[in-house]
mmCIF entry with sequence, helices, sheets and N, C-alpha, C, O atoms, coordinates in Angstrom:
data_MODEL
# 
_entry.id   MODEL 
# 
_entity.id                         1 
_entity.type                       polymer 
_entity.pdbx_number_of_molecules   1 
# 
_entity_poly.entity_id                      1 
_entity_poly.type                           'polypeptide(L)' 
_entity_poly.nstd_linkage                   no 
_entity_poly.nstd_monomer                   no 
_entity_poly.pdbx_seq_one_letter_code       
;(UNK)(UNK)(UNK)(UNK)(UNK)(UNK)(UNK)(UNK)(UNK)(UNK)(UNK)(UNK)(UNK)(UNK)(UNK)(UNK)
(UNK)(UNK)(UNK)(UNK)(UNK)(UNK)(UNK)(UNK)(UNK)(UNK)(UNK)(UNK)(UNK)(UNK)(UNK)(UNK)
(UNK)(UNK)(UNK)(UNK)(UNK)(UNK)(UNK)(UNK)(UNK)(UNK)(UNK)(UNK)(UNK)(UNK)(UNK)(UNK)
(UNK)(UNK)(UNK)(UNK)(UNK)
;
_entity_poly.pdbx_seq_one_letter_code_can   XXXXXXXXXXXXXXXXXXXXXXXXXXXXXXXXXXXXXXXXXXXXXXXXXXXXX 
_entity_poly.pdbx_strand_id                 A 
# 
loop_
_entity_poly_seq.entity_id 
_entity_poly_seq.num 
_entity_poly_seq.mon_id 
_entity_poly_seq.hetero 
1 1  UNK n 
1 2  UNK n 
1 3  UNK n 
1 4  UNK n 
1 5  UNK n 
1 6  UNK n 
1 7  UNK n 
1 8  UNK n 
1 9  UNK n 
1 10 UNK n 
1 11 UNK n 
1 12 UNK n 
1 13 UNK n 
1 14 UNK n 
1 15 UNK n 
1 16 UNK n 
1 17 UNK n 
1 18 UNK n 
1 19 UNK n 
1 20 UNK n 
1 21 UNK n 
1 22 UNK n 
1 23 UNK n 
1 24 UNK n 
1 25 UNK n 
1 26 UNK n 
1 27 UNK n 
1 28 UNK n 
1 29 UNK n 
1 30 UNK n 
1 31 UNK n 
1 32 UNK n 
1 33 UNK n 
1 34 UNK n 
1 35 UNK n 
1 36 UNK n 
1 37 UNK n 
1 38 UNK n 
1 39 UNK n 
1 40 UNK n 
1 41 UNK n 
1 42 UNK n 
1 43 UNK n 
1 44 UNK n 
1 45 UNK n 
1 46 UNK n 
1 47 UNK n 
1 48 UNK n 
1 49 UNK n 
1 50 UNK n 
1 51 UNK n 
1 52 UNK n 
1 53 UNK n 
# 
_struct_asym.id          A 
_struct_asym.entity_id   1 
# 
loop_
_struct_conf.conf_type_id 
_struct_conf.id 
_struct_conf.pdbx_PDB_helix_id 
_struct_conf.beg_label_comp_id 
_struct_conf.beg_label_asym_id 
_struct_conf.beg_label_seq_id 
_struct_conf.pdbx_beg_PDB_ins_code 
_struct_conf.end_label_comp_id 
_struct_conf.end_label_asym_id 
_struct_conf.end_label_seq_id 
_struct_conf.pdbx_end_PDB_ins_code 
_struct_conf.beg_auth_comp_id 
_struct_conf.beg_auth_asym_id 
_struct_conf.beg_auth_seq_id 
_struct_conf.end_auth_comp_id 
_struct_conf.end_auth_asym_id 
_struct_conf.end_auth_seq_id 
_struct_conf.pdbx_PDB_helix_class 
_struct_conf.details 
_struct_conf.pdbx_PDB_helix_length 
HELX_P HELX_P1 AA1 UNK A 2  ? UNK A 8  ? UNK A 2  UNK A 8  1 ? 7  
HELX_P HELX_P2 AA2 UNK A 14 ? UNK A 52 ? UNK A 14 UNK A 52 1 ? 39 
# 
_struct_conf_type.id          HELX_P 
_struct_conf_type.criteria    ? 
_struct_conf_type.reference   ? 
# 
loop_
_atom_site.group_PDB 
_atom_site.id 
_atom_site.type_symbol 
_atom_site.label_atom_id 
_atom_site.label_alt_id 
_atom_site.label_comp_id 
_atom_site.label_asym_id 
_atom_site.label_entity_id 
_atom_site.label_seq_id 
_atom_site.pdbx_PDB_ins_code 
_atom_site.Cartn_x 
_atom_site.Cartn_y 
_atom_site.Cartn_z 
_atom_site.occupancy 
_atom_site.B_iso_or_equiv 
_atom_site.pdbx_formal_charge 
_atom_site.auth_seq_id 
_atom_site.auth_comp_id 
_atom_site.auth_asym_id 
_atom_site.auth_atom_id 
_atom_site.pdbx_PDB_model_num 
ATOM 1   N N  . UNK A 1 1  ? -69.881 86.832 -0.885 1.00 0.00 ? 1  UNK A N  1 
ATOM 2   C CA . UNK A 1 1  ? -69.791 86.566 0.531  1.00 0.00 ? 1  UNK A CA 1 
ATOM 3   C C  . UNK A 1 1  ? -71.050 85.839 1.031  1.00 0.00 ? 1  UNK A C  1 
ATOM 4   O O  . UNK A 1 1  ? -71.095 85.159 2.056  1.00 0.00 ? 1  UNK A O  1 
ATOM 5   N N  . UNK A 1 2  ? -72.021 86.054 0.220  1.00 0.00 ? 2  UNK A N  1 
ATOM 6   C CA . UNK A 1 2  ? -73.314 85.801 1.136  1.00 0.00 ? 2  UNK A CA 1 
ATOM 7   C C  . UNK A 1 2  ? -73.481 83.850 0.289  1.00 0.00 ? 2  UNK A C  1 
ATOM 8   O O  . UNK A 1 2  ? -74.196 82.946 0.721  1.00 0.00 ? 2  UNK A O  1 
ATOM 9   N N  . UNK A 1 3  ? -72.944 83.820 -0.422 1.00 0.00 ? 3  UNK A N  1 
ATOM 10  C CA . UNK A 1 3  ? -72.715 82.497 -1.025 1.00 0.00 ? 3  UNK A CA 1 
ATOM 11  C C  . UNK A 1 3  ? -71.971 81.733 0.226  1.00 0.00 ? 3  UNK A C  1 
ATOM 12  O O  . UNK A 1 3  ? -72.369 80.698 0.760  1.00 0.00 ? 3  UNK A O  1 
ATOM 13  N N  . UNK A 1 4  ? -71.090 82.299 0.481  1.00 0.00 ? 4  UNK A N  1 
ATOM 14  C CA . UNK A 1 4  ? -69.932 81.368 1.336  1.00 0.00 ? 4  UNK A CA 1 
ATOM 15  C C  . UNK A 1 4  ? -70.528 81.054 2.705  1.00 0.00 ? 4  UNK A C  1 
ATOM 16  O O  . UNK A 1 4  ? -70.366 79.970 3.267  1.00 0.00 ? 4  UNK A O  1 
ATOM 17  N N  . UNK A 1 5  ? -71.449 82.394 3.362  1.00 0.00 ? 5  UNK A N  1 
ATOM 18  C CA . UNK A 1 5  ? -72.420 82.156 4.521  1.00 0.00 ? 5  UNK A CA 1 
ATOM 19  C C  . UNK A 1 5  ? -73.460 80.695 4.494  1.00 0.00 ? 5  UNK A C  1 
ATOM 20  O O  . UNK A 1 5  ? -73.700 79.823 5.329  1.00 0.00 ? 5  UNK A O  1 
ATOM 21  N N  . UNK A 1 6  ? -73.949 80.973 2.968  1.00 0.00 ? 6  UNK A N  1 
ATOM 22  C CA . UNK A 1 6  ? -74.996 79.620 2.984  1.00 0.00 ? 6  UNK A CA 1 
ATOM 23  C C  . UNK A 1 6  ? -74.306 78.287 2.690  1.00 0.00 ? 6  UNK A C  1 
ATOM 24  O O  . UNK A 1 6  ? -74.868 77.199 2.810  1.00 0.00 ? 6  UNK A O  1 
ATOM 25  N N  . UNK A 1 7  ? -72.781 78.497 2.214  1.00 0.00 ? 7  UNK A N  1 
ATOM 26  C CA . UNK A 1 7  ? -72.601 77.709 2.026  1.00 0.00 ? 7  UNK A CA 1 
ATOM 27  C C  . UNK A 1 7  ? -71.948 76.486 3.146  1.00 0.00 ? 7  UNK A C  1 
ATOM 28  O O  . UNK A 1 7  ? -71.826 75.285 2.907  1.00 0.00 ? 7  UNK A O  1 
ATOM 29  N N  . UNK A 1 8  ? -71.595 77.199 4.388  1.00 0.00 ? 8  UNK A N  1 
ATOM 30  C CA . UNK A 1 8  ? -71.098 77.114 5.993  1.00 0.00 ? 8  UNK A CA 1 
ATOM 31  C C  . UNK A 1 8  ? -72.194 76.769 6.691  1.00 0.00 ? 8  UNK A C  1 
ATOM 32  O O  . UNK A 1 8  ? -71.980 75.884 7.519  1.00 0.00 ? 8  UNK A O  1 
ATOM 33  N N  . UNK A 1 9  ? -73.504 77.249 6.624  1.00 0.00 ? 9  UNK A N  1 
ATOM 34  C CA . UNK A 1 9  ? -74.813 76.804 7.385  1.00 0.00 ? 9  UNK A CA 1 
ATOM 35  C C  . UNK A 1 9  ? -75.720 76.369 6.631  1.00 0.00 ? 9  UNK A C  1 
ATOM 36  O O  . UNK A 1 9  ? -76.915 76.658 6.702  1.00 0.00 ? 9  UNK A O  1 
ATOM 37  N N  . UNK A 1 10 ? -75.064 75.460 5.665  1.00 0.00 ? 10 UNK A N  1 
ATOM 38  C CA . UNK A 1 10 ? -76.312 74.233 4.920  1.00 0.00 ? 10 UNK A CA 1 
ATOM 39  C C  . UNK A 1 10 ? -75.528 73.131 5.693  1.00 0.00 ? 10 UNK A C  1 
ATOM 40  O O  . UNK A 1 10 ? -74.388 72.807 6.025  1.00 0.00 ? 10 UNK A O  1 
ATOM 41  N N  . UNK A 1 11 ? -77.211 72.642 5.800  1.00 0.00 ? 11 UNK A N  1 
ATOM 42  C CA . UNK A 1 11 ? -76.930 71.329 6.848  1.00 0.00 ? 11 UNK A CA 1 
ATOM 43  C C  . UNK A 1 11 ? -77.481 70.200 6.030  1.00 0.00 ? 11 UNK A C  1 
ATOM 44  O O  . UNK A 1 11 ? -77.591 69.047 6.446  1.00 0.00 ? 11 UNK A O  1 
ATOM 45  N N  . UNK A 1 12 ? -77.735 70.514 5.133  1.00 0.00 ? 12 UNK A N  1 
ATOM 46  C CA . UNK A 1 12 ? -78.370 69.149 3.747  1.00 0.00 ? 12 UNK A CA 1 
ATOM 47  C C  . UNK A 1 12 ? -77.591 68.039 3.874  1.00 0.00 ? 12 UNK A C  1 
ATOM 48  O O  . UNK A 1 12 ? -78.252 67.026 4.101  1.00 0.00 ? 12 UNK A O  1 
ATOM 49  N N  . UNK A 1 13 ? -76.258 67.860 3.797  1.00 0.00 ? 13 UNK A N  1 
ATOM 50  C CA . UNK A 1 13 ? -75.614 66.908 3.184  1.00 0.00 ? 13 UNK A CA 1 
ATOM 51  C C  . UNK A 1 13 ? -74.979 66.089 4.717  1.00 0.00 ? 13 UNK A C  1 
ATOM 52  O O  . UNK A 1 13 ? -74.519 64.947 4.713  1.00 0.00 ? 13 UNK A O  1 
ATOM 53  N N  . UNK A 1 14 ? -75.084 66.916 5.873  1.00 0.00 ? 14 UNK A N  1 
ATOM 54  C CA . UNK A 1 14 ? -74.684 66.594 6.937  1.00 0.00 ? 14 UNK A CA 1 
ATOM 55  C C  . UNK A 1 14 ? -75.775 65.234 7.382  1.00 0.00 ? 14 UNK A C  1 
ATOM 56  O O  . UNK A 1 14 ? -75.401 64.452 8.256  1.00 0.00 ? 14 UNK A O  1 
ATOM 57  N N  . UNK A 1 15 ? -76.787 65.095 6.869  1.00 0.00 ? 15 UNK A N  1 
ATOM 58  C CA . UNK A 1 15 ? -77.563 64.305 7.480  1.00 0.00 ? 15 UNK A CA 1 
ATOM 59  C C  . UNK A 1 15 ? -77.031 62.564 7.166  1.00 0.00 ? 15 UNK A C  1 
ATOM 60  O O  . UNK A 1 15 ? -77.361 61.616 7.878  1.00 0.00 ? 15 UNK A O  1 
ATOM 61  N N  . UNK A 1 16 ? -76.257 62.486 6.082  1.00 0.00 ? 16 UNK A N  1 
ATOM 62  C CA . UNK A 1 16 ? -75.904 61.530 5.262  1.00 0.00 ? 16 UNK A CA 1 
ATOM 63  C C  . UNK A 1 16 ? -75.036 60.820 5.593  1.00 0.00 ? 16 UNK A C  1 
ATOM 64  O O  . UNK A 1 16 ? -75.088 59.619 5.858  1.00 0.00 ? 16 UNK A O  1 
ATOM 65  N N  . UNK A 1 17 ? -73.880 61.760 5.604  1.00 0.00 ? 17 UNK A N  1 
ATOM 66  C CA . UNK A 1 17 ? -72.250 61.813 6.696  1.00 0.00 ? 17 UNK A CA 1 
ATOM 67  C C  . UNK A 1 17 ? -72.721 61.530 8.195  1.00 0.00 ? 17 UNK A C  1 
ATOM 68  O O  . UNK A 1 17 ? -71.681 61.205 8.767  1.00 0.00 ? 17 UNK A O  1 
ATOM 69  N N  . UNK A 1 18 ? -73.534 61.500 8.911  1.00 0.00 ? 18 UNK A N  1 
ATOM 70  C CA . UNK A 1 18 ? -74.055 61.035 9.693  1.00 0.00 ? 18 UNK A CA 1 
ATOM 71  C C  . UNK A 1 18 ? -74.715 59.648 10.213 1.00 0.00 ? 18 UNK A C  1 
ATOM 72  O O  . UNK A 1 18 ? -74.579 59.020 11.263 1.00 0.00 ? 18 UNK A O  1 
ATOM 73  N N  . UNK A 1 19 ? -75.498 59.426 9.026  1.00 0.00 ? 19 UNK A N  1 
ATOM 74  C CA . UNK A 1 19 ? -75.632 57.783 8.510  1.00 0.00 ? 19 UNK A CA 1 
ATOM 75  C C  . UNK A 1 19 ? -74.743 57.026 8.437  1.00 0.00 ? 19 UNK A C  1 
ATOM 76  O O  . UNK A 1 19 ? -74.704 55.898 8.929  1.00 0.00 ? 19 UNK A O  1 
ATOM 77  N N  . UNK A 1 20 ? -73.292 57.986 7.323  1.00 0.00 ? 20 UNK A N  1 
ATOM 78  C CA . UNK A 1 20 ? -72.780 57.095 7.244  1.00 0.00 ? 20 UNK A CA 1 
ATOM 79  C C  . UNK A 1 20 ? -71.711 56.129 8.371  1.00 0.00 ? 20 UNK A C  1 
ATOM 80  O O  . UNK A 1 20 ? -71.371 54.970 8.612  1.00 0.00 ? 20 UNK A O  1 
ATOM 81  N N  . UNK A 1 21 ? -71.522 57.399 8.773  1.00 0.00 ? 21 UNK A N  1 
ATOM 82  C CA . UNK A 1 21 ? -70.569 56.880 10.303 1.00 0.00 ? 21 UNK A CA 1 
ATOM 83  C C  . UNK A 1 21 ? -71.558 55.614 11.142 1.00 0.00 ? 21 UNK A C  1 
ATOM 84  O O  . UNK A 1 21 ? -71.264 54.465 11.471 1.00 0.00 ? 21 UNK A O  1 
ATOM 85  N N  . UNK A 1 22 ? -72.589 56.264 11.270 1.00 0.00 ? 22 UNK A N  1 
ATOM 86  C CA . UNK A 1 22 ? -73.623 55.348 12.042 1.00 0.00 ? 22 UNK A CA 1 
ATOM 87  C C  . UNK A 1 22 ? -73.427 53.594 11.939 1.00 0.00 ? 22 UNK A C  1 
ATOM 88  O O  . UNK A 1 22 ? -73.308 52.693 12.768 1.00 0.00 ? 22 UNK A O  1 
ATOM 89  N N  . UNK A 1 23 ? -73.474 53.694 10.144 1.00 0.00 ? 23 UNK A N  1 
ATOM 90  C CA . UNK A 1 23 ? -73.702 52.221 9.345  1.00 0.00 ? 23 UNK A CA 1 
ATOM 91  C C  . UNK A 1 23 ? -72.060 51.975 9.836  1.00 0.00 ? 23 UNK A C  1 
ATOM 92  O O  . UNK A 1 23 ? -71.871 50.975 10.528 1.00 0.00 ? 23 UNK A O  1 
ATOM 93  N N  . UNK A 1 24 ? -71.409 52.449 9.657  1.00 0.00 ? 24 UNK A N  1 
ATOM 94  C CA . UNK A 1 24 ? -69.950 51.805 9.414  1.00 0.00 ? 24 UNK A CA 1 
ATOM 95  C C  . UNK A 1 24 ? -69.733 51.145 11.056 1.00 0.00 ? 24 UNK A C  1 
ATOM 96  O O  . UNK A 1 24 ? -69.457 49.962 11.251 1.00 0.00 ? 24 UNK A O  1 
ATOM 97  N N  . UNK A 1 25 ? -69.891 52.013 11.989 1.00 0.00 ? 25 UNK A N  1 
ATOM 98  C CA . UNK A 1 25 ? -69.619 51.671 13.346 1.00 0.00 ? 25 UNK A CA 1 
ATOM 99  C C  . UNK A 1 25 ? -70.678 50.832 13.874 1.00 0.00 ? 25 UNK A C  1 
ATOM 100 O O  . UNK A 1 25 ? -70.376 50.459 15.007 1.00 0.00 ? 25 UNK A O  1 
ATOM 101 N N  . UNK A 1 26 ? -71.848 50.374 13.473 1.00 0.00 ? 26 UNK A N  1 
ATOM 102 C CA . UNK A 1 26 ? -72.412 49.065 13.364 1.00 0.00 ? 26 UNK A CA 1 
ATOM 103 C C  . UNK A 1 26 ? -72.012 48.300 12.668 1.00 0.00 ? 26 UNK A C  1 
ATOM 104 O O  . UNK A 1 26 ? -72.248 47.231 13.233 1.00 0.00 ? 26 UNK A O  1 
ATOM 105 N N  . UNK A 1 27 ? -71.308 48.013 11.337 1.00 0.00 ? 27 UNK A N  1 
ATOM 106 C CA . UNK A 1 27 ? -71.076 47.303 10.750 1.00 0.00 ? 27 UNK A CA 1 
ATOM 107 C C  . UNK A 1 27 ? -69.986 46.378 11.678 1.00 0.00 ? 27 UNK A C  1 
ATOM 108 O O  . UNK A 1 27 ? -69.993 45.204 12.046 1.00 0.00 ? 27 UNK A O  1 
ATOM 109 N N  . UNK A 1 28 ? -68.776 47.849 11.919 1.00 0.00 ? 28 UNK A N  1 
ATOM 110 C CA . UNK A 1 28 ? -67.625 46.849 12.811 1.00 0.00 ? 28 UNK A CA 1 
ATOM 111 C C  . UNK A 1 28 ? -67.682 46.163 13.914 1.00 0.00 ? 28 UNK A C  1 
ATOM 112 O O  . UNK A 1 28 ? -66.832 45.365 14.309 1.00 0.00 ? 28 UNK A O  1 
ATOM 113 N N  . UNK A 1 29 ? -69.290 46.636 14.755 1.00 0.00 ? 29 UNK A N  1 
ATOM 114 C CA . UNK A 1 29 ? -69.513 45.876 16.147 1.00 0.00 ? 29 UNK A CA 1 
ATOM 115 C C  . UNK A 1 29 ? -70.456 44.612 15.505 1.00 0.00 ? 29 UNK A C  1 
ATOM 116 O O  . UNK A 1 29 ? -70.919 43.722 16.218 1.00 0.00 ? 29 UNK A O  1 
ATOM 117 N N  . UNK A 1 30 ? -70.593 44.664 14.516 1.00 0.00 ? 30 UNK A N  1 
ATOM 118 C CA . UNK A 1 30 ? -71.436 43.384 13.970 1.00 0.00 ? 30 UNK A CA 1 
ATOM 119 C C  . UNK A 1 30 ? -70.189 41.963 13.076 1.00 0.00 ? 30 UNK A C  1 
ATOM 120 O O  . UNK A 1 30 ? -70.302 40.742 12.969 1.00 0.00 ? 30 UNK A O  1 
ATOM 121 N N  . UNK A 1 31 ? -69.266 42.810 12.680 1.00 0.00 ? 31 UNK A N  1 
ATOM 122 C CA . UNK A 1 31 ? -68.411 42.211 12.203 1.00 0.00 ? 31 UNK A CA 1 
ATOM 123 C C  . UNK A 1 31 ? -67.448 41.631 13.455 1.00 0.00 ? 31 UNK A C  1 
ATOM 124 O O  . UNK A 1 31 ? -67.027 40.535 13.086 1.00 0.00 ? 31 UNK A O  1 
ATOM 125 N N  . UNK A 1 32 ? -67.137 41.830 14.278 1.00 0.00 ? 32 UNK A N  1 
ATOM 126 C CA . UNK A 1 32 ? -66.543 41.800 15.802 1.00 0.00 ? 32 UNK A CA 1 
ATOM 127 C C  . UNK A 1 32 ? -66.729 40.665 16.349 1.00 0.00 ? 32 UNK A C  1 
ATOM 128 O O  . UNK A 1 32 ? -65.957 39.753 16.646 1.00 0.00 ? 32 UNK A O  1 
ATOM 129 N N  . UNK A 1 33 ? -68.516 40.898 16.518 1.00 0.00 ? 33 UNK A N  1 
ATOM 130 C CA . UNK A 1 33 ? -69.420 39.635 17.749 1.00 0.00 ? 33 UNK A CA 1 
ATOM 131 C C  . UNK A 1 33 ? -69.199 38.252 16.734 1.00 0.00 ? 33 UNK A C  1 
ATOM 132 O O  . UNK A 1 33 ? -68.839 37.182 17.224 1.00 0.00 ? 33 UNK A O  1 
ATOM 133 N N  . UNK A 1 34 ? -69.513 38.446 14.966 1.00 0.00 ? 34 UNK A N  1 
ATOM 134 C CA . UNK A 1 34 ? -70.079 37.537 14.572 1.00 0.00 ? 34 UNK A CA 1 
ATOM 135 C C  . UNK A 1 34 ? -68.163 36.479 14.619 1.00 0.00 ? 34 UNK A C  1 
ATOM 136 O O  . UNK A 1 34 ? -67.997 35.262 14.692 1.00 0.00 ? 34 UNK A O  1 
ATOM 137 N N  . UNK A 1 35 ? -67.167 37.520 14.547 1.00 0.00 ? 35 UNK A N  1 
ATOM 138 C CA . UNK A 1 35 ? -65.846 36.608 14.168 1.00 0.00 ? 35 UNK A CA 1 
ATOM 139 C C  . UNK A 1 35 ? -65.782 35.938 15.598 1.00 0.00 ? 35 UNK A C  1 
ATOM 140 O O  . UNK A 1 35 ? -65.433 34.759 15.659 1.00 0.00 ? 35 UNK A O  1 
ATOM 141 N N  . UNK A 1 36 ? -66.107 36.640 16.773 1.00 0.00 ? 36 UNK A N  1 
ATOM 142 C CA . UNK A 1 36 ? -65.820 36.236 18.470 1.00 0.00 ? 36 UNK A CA 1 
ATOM 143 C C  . UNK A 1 36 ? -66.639 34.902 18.593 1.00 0.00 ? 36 UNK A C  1 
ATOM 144 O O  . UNK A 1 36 ? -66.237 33.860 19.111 1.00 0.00 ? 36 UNK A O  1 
ATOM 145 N N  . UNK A 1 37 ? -68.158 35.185 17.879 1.00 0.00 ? 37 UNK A N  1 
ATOM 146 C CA . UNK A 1 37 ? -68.874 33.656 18.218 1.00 0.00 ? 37 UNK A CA 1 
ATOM 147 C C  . UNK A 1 37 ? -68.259 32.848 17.307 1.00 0.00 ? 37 UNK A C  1 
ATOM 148 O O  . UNK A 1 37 ? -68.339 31.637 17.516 1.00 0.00 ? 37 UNK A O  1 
ATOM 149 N N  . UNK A 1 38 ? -67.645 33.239 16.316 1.00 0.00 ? 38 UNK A N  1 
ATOM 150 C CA . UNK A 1 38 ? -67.736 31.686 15.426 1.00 0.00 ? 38 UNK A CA 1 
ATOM 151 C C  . UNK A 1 38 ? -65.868 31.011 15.672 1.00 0.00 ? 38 UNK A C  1 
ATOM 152 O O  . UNK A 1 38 ? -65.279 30.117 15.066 1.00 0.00 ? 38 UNK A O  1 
ATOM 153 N N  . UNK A 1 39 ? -65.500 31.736 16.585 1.00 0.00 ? 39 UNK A N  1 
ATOM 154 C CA . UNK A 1 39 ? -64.138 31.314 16.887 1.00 0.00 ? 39 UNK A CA 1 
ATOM 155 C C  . UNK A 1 39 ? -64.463 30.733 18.440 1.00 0.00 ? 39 UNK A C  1 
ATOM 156 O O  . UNK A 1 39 ? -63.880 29.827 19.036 1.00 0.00 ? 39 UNK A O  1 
ATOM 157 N N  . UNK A 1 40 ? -65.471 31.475 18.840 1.00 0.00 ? 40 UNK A N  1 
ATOM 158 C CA . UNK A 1 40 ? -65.522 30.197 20.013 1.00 0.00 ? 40 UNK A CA 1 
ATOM 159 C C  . UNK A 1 40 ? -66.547 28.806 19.816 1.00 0.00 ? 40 UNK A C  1 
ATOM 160 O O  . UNK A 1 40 ? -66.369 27.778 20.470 1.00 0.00 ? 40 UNK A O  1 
ATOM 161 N N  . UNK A 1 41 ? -67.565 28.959 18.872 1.00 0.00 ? 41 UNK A N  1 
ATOM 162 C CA . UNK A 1 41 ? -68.155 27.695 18.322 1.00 0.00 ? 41 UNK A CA 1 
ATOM 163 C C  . UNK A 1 41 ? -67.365 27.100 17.388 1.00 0.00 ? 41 UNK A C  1 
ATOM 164 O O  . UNK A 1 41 ? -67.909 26.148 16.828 1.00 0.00 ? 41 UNK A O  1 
ATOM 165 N N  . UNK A 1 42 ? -66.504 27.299 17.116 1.00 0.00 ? 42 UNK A N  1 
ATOM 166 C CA . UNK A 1 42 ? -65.510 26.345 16.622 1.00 0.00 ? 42 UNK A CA 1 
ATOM 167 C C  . UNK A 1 42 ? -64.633 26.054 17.500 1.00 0.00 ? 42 UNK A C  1 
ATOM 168 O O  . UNK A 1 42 ? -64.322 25.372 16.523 1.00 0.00 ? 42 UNK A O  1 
ATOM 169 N N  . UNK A 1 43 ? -64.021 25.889 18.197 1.00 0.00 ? 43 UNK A N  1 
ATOM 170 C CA . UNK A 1 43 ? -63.501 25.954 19.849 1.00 0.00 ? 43 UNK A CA 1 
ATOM 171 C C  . UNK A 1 43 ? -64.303 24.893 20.287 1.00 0.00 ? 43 UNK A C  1 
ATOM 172 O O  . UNK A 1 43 ? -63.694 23.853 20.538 1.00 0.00 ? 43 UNK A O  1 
ATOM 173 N N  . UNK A 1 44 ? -65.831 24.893 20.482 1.00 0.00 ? 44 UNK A N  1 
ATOM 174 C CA . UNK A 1 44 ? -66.838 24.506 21.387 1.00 0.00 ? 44 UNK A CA 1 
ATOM 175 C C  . UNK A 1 44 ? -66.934 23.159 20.316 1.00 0.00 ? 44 UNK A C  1 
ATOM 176 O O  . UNK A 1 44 ? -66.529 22.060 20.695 1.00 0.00 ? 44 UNK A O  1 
ATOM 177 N N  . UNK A 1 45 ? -67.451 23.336 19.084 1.00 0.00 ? 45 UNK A N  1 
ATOM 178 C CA . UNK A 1 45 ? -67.781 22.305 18.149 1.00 0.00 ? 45 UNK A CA 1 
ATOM 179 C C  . UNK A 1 45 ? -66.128 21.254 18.002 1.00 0.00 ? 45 UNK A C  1 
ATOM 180 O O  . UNK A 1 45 ? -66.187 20.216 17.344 1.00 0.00 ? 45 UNK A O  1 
ATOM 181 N N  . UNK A 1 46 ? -65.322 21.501 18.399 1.00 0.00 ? 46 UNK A N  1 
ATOM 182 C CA . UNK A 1 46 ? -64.084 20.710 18.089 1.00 0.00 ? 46 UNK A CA 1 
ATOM 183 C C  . UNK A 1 46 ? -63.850 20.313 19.271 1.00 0.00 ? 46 UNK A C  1 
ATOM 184 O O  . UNK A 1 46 ? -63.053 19.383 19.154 1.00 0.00 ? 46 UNK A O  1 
ATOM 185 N N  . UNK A 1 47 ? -64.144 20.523 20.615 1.00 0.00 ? 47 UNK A N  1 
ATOM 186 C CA . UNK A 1 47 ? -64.148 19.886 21.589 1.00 0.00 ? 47 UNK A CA 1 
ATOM 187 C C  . UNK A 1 47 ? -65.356 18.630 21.765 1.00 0.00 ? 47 UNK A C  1 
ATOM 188 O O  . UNK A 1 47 ? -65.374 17.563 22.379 1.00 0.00 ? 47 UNK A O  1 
ATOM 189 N N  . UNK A 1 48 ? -66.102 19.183 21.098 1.00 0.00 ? 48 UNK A N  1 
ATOM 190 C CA . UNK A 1 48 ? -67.349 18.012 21.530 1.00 0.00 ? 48 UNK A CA 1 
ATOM 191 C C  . UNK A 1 48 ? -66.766 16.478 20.436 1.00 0.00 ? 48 UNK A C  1 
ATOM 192 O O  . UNK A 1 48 ? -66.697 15.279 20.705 1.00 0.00 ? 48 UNK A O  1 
ATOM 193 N N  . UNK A 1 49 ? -66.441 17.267 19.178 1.00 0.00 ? 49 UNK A N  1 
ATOM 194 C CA . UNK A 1 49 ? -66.066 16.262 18.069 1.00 0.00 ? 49 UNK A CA 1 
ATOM 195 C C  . UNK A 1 49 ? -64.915 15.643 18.583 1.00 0.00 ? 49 UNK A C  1 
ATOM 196 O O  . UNK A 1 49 ? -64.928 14.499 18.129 1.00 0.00 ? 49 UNK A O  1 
ATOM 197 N N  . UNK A 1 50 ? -63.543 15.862 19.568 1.00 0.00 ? 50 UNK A N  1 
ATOM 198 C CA . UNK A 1 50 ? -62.924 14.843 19.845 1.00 0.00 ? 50 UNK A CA 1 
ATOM 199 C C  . UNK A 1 50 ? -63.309 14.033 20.800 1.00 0.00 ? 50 UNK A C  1 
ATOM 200 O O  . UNK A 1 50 ? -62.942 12.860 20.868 1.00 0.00 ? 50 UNK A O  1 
ATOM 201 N N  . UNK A 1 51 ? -64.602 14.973 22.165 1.00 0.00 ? 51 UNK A N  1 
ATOM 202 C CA . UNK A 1 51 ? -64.701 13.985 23.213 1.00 0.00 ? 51 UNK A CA 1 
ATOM 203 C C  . UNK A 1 51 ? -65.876 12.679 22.975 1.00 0.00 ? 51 UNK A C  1 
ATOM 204 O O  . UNK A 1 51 ? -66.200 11.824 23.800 1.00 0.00 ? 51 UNK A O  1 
ATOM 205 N N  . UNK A 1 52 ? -66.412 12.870 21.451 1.00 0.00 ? 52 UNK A N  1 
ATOM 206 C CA . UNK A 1 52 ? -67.219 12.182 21.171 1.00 0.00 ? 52 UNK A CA 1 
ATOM 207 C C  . UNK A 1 52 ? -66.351 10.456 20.416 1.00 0.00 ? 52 UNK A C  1 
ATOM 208 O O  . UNK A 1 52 ? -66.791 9.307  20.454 1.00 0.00 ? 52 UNK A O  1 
ATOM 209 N N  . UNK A 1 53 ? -65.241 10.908 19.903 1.00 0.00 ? 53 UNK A N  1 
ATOM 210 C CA . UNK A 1 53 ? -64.580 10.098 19.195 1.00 0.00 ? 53 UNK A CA 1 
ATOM 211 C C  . UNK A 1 53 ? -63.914 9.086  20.446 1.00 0.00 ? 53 UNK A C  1 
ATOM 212 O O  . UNK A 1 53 ? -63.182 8.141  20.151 1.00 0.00 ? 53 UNK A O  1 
# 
């Protein structure tokens, strides 16, 4: 029993699982902005390239 107690209030591995969420939910707001700018600079860059022609 006293195994199963420490094994419910170890907080060791929690610190990690914590990170990891962290990294992932930056990753997707980084993955997000970078697809939003490069679909509107391509947008922006293909307008200039026909009004230049």
């Amino acid at each position: 029993m006293q195994h199963l107690y420490r094994l419910w209030h170890d907080d060791e591995g929690q610190d990690i699982a914590e990170y990891a969420v962290m990294l992932a939910v930056i990753l997707v707001i980084v993955v997000g902005t970078i697809k939003l700018i490069g679909t509107n600079a391509n947008t922006v860059f293909s307008n200039v390239a026909s009004s230049i022609q």
